[in-house]
C-alpha positions in Angstrom: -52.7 48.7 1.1 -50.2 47.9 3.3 -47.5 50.6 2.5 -44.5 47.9 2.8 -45.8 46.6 -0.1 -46.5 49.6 -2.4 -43.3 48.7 -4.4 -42.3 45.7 -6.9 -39.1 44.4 -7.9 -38.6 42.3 -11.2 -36.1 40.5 -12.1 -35.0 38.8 -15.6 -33.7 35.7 -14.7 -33.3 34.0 -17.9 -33.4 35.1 -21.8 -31.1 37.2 -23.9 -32.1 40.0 -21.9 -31.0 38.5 -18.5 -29.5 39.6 -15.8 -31.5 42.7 -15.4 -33.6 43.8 -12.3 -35.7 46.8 -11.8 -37.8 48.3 -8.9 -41.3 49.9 -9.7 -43.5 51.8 -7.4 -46.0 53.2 -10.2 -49.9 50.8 -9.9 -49.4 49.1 -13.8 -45.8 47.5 -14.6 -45.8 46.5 -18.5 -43.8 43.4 -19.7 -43.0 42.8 -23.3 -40.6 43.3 -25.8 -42.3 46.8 -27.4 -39.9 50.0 -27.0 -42.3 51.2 -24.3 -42.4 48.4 -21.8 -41.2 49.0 -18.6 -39.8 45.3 -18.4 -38.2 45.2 -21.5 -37.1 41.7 -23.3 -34.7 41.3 -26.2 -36.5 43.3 -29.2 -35.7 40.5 -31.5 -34.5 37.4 -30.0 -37.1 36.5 -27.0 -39.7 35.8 -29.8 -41.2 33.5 -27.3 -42.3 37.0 -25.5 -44.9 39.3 -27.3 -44.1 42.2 -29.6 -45.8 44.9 -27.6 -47.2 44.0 -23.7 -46.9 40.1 -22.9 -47.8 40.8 -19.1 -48.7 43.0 -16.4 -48.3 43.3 -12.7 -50.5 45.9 -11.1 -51.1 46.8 -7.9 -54.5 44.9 -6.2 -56.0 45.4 -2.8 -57.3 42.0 -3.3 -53.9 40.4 -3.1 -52.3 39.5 -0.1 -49.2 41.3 -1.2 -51.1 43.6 -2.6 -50.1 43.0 -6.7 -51.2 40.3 -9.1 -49.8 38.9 -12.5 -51.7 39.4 -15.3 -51.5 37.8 -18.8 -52.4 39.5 -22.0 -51.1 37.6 -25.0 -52.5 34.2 -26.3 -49.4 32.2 -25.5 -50.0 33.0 -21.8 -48.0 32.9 -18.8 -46.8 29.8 -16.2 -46.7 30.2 -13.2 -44.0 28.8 -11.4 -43.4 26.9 -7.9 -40.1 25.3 -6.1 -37.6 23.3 -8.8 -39.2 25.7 -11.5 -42.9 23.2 -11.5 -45.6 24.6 -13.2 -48.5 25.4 -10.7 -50.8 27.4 -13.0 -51.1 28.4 -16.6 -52.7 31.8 -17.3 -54.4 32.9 -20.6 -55.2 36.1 -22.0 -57.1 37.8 -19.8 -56.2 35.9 -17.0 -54.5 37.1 -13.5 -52.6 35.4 -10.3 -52.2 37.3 -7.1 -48.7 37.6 -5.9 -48.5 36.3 -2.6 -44.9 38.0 -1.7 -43.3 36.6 -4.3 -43.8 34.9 -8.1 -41.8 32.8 -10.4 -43.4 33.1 -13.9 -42.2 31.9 -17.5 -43.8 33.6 -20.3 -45.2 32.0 -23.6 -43.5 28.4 -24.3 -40.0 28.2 -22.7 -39.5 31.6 -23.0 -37.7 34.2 -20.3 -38.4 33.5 -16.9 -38.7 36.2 -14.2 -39.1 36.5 -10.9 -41.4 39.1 -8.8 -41.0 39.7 -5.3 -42.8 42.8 -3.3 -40.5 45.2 -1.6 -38.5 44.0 1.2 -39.0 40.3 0.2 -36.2 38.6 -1.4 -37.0 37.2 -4.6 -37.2 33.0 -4.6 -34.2 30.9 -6.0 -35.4 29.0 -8.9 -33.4 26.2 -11.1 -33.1 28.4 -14.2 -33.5 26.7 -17.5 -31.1 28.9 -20.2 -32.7 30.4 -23.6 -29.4 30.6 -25.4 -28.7 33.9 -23.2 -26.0 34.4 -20.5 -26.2 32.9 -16.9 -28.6 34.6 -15.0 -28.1 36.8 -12.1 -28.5 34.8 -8.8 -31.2 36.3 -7.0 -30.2 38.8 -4.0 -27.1 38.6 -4.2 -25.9 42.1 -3.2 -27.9 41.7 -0.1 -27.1 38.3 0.7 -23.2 39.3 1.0 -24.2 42.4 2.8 -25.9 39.7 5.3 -22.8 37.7 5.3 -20.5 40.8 6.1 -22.5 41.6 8.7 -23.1 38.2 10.7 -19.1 37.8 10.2 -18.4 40.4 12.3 -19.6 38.8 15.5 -18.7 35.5 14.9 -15.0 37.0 14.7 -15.5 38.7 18.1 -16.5 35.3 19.5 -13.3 33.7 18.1 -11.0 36.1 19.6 -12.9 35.8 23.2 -12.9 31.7 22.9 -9.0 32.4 22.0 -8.3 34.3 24.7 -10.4 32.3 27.2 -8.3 29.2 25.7 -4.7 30.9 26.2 -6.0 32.1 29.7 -6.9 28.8 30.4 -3.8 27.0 29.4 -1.6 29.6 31.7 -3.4 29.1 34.3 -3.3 25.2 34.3 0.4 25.4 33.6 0.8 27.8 36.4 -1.1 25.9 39.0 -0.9 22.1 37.9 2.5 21.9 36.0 5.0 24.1 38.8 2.4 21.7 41.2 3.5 18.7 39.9 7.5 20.2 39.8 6.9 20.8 43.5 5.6 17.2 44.4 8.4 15.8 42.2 11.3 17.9 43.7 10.5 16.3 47.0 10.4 12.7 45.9 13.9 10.8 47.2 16.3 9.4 45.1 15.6 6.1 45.8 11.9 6.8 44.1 13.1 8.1 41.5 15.5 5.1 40.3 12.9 2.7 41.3 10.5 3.9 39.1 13.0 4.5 36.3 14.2 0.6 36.5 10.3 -0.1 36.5 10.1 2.0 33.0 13.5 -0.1 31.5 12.0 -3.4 32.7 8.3 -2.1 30.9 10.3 -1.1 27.5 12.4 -4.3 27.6 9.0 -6.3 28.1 7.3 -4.0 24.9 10.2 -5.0 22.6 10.1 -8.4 23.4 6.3 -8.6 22.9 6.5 -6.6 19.8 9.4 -8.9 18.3 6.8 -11.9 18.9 4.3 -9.5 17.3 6.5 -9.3 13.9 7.3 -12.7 14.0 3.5 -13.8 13.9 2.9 -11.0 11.3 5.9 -12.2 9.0 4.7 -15.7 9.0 0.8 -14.6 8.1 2.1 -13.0 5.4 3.8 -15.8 3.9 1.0 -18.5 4.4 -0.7 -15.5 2.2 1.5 -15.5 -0.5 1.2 -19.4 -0.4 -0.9 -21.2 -2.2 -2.8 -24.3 -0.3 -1.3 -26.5 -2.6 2.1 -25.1 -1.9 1.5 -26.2 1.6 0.4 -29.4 2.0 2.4 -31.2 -1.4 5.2 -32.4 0.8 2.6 -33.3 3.3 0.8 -35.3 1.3 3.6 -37.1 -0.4 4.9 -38.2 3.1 1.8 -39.4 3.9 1.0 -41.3 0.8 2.8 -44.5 1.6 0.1 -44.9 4.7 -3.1 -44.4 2.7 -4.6 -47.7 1.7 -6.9 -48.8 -1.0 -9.3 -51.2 0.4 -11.9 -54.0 -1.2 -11.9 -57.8 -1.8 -10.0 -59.9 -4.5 -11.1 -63.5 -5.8 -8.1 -65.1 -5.7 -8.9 -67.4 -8.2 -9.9 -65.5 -10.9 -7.9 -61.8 -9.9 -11.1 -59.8 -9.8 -10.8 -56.5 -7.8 -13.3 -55.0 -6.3 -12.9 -51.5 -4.6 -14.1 -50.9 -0.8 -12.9 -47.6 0.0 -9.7 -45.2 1.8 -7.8 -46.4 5.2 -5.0 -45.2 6.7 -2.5 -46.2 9.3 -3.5 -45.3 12.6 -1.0 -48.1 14.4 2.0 -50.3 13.5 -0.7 -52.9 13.7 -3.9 -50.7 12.1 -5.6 -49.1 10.1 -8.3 -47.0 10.3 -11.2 -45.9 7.6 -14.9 -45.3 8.2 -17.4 -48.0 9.5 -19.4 -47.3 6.1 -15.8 -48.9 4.2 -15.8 -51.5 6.5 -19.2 -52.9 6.0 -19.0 -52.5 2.5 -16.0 -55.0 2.8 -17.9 -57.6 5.1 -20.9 -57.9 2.4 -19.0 -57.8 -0.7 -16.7 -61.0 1.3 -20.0 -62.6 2.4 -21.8 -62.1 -1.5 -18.9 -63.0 -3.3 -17.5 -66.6 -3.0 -14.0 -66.8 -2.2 -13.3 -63.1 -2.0 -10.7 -62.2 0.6 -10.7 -58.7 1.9 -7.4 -56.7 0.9 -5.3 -53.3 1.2 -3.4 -51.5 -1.4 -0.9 -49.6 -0.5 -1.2 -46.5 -2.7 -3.3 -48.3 -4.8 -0.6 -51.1 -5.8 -0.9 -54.6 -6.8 2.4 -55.7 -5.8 2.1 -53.8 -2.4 -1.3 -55.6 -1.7 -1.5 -56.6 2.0 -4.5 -59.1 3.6 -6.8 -58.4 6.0 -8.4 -60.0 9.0 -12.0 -61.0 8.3 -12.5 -59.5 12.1 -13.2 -55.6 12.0 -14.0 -53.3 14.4 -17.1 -51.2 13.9 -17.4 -48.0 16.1 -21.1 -49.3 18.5 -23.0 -46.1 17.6 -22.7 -46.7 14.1 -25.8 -48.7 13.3 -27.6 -47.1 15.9 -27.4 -43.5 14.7 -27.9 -45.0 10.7 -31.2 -46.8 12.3 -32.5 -42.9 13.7 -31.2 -40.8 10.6 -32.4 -43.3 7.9 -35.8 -42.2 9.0 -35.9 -38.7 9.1 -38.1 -36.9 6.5 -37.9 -33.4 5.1 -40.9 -31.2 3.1 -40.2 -29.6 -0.1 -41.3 -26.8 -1.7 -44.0 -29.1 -3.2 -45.6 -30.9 0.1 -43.7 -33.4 -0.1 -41.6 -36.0 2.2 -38.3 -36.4 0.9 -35.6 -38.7 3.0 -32.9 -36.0 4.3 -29.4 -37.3 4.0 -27.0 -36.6 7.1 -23.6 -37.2 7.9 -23.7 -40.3 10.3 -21.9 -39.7 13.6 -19.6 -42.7 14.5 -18.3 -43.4 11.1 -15.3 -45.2 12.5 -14.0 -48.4 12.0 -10.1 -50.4 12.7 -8.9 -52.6 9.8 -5.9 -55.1 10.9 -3.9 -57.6 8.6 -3.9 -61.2 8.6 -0.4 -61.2 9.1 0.2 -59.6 12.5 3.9 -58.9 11.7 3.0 -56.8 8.2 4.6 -53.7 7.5 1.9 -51.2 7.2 4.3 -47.8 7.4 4.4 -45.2 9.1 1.3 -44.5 11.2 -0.4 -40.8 10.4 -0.2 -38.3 13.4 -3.8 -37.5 14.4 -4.3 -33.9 15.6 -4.5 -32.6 18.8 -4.8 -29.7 20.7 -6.6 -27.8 18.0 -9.0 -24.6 18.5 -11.5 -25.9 15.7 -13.1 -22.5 16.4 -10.5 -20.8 13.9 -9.8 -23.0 11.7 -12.0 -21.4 8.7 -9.3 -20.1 6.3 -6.7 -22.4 7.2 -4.7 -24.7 4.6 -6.2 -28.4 4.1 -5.7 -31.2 2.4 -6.6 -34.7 1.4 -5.1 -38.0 -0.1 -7.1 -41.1 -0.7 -9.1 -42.9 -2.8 -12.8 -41.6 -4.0 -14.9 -43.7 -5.4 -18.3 -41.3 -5.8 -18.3 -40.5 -9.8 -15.1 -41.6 -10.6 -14.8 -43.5 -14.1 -12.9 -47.0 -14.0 -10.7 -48.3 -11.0 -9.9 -45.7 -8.1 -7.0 -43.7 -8.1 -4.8 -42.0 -5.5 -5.9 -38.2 -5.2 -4.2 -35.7 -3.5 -5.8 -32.7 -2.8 -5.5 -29.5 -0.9 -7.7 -26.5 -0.2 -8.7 -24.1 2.2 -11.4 -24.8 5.2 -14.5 -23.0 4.0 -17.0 -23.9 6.7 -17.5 -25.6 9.8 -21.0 -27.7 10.4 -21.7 -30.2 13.2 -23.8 -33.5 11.7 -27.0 -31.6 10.5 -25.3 -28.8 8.7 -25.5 -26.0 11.1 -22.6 -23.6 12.4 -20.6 -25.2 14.7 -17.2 -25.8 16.0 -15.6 -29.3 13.9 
């Protein structure tokens, strides 16, 4: 037998008997609760543990460290691996060779205890208490004599880094700090007050940029604390008197009939979308007598007429022609017709009466990054028809931009 091994050391890990650890260099080590075992549990509370001898660990040349676990009672022994897993359950009569070391458990849930050969330290385990005190983590006394020792030159290497550090640091001031005095103390004046108007003029430009900084910042926060609506009200009331209810009348009998939203682009126009305006040419060609009209607002007593002559952006028709028929598949096989958003959905309105008053024409936007305009404050005012119950009403609206598509709903710049 190899004579490194010709010890044992067992250790009661758990149980009203733990912490307790014992070294053993006699061939038959007794465990039990009995007066005369040489592992000794509580006499009377680790009744999970036999009376007399519960186990054995005796020396083996068979075992590759030498000593193997033996159980002698009917409740047996577990064996024991990493996270406290059971990897074997002995019965009476039954033995386990120790291969350096051994976690066991003996009977049902009773004490646990570890087994390690000399010179081996005994495994860590995830200890489940019995009701007894914490157990005794395992090598502890010579895990802090390992510490103390590997501390030692770690704190030698610390005071040679610090000194190499310090050394270091003198010997750049010495030769690159009194360098630089040296190359300094021979500039000329004039250097010297040239440079130190560029600095003024670079401190004067930093304060200037950071005031414009401030400015920006104070007025992000306050479109923050604004709500959309907060906004754009006043906008939209001062544009309301230019938004038009379009559609045809019968002037004989008073009937209304709704067309759609224009807007005053011109003194002498308005503008709405080439969809509006050849609604308004078929309901004047199906309806006898009908006479196509503007409300401004949406009021009767503020109706204007309009020229039977509208101008429909060319593309139009040709791009409803090509999206008309384009097909989609479901999730079913099937071909569905795929609605887009027609390109060239313009058209100019213009009264009968060149000299009409149509107010103040709507600014159209220019200059606009439509690349950051996601986030920004929007709003509406017209006339939706889609869903609405009875005759349409002025709506004014505001928001936030949410998204930006091109014409077949895919990212892109408005």
């Amino acid at each position: 037998m190899n004579p490194k091994m010709a010890a044992i050391q067992i250790e009661i890990q758990t149980g009203y008997a733990s912490p307790w650890s014992g070294k053993f260099e006699q061939e038959r080590v007794t465990i039990g609760r009995g007066p005369n075992a040489d592992v000794r549990l509580h006499p009377t509370k680790d009744t999970a543990c036999a009376r007399e001898v519960h186990a054995t660990i005796e020396q083996s040349p068979d075992s590759p460290s030498g000593w193997t676990l033996t159980a002698h009672h009917q409740s047996g022994v577990t064996v024991l691996g990493p996270g406290g897993r059971t990897l074997k359950r002995l019965g009476a009569g039954e033995s386990h060779p120790i291969d350096i070391e051994v976690q066991f458990e003996l009977g049902e849930g009773g004490p646990r205890l570890g087994a390690s050969a000399v010179g081996q330290e005994l495994p860590a385990t995830e200890a489940r208490p019995t009701g007894g005190r914490a157990p005794l983590p395992v090598g502890r006394v010579s895990g802090d004599v390992i510490r103390r020792a590997n501390r030692a030159p770690k704190l030698i290497a610390a005071v040679v880094v610090l000194v190499l550090l310090v050394g270091g640091g003198l010997g750049y001031w010495i030769f690159a700090v009194r360098g630089q005095g040296q190359v300094i103390a021979q500039q000329t004046t004039e250097e010297l007050e040239r440079r130190t108007e560029e600095l003024r003029a670079a401190i004067a430009a930093d304060t200037e940029l950071t005031e414009a900084q401030l400015a920006t910042l104070r007025e992000s926060v306050t479109e923050l604390r604004e709500q959309p609506s907060d906004r754009m009200a006043q906008v939209l009331v001062e544009a309301s008197p230019s938004v038009w209810l379009t559609g045809v009348i019968n002037p004989e009998t008073g009937g209304f009939t709704a067309g759609g939203t224009a807007w005053t682009v011109s003194e002498s126009q308005l503008a709405t979308n080439a969809h509006v305006a050849e609604a308004l040419e078929t309901l004047t060609k199906m309806i006898e007598g009908a006479v196509p009209v503007a409300l401004r607002e949406g009021r009767r007593e503020q109706m204007i007429t309009l020229s039977s002559e509208m101008l429909i952006h060319p593309g139009y028709k040709r791009w409803t022609e090509i999206l008309s028929r384009q097909l989609q598949g479901d999730a079913a096989g099937r071909l569905l017709q795929f609605r887009f958003i027609q390109p060239c959905d313009v058209a100019v309105l213009t009264p009968a009466e060149p000299a009409t008053d149509l107010g103040a024409p709507l600014k159209i936007a220019s200059g606009v990054d439509s690349r950051s305009l996601v986030g920004d404050a929007v709003g509406y005012v017209g006339f939706p028809s889609e869903n609405i119950a009875g005759l349409p009403s002025q709506q004014r609206v505001s928001g936030r931009i949410s998204n930006q598509t091109d014409f077949i709903f895919q990212p892109a710049d408005l």
